[in-house]
Steps between C-alpha positions, in 0.01 A plus 500: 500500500316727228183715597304745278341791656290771297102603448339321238166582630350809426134462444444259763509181257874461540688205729906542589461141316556712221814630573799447256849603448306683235284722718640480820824540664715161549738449809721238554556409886667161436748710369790563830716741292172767493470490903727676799577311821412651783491375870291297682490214774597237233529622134276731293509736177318776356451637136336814533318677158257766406224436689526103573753357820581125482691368782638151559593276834611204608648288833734235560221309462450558093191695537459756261238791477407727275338833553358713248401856577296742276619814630292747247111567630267219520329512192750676285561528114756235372485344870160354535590144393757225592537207237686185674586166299650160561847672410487687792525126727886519372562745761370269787766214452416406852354276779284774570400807360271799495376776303333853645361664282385909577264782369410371213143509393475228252708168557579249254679148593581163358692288602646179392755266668853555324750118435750662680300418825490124406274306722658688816185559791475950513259770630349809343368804622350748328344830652361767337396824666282787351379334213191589371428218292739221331537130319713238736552200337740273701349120383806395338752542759611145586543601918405375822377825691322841342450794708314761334400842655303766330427824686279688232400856462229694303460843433107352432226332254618604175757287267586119629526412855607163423748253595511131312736296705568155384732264727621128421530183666692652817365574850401859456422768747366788322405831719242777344556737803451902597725489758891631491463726197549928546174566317135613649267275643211317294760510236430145382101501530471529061798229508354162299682204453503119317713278627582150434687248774513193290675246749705436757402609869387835484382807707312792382569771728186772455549850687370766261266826577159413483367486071350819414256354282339086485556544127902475562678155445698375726565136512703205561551151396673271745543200263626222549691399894415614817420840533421766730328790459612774807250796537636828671216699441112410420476248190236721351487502109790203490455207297689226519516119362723177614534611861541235792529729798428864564635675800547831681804648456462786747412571829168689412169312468422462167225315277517290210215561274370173333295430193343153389684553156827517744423249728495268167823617383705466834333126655590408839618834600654491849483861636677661814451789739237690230115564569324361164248653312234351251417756216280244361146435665530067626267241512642411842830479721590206726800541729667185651764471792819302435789369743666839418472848531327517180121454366362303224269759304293385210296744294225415242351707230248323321657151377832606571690472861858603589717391771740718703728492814529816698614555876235817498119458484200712520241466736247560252615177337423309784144582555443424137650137587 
């Protein structure tokens, strides 16, 4: 399994996309000769450099993980960036397999589905914790299930907060979170992101600080499937397209912020357990009872009228019926 890490970006116009075996320093994981056993409840090993830990585990049953520490600063010289290719899927010659990924600010990975898998049924997951901003790309990976977790920090406003994530044709279940990560609180409010579902049954699992500014981007494409968007915190600034369901993920009550530009993107939405706010002024609202615990709302603005299902309504709505 080869990885590049380095710093390419100096002026803030930089990516760890960038990185080479020219500028950057190459590591071969897939390589068992470079690593020490050491003990664990099934089987592990270690290779242990300047700077950089990468450990490795499996069980009986033919799981393998692998965990990659930056053990300098956050944020420093010749450590910023991690660089991640489809070579590095060699390492993962496995049902299932996962890669953790640590300290790094900026995050490259692509990966493509290696023959040697053949047209056997395997899992990914992928976290990465501490990144400030990064470029996932996992669309060609011929799979069945994608986990994807991203814990982001930012040290603030200035250089890219971005993450592009791209996944393929799996069921995906991609996490932009603040929770479980060492670093301060509101650490993720600059965090922006882009990200494309594409198909296959997917959730969108949103749990971010709050945006520090409306200008920020962060949005997600469901595609094509069945997919969920899960809210653990306020929707606020999210935007979001190809969604069939949106639901509360926590036990706090929370509100999902709709526009008429979103209800056109995401038809039919059935939502659960989250008050709903218009940020658009409507023509009118009608709500309608049904045989289950859910009501039949229809908005119209101007020529146009949306549909949605939602087992919470507000009373205001029903006067205006």
């Amino acid at each position: 399994m080869t990885l590049i890490v380095g710093t390419t970006n100096l002026d803030g116009t930089g990516s760890a996309s960038n990185l080479t075996a020219d500028n950057g320093t190459v590591i071969d994981i897939g390589d068992s000769n470079s690593f020490q056993n050491v003990l664990n409840e099934e089987w592990g090993s270690e290779l242990i450099l300047d700077n950089i830990e990468i450990d490795k585990g499996g069980d009986h049953y033919g799981s393998l993980s692998v965990l990659i520490y930056n053990t300098a600063e956050w944020n420093a010289e010749g450590m910023k960036e991690i660089y991640l290719d489809s070579t590095a899927m060699e390492a993962l010659d496995c049902y299932q397999g996962g890669i953790s990924i640590y300290n790094f600010v900026d995050v490259y990975i692509n990966f493509s589905d290696p023959d040697t898998f053949g047209d056997y049924s395997w899992n990914i997951g992928v976290n990465i914790y501490g990144a400030k901003r990064g470029d996932i790309d996992l669309s060609s990976l011929d799979i069945s299930l994608t986990w994807l977790n991203i814990v982001p920090y930012s040290n603030g406003d200035s250089w890219s907060n971005m993450f592009t994530v791209t996944t393929g044709d799996s069921d995906d279940y991609v996490t932009f979170t603040s929770s479980n990560y060492a670093y301060t609180s509101d650490a993720t409010q600059w965090t922006e992101f882009d990200v494309s579902l594409n198909g296959g049954d997917d959730t969108f699992t949103y749990a971010l600080d709050a945006a520090a500014s409306s200008d920020q981007t962060r949005y997600v494409d469901g595609g094509d499937g069945d997919d969920t968007l899960e809210l653990e915190t306020d929707s606020g600034i999210l935007d979001f397209a190809n969604f069939e369901s949106i639901e509360n993920g926590s036990d706090d009550d929370l509100t999902v912020t709709l526009s008429e530009d979103l209800l056109e993107a995401n038809s039919e939405l059935t939502i659960t357990d989250l008050d709903i706010e218009f940020s658009d002024d409507y023509d009118s609202i009608t709500v309608e009872e049904t045989d289950s615990d859910y009501y039949t709302v229809t908005v119209v603005y101007d020529d146009e009228s949306f549909t949605l299902s939602t087992n919470v309504i507000n009373d205001d709505w029903l006067l205006a019926s």
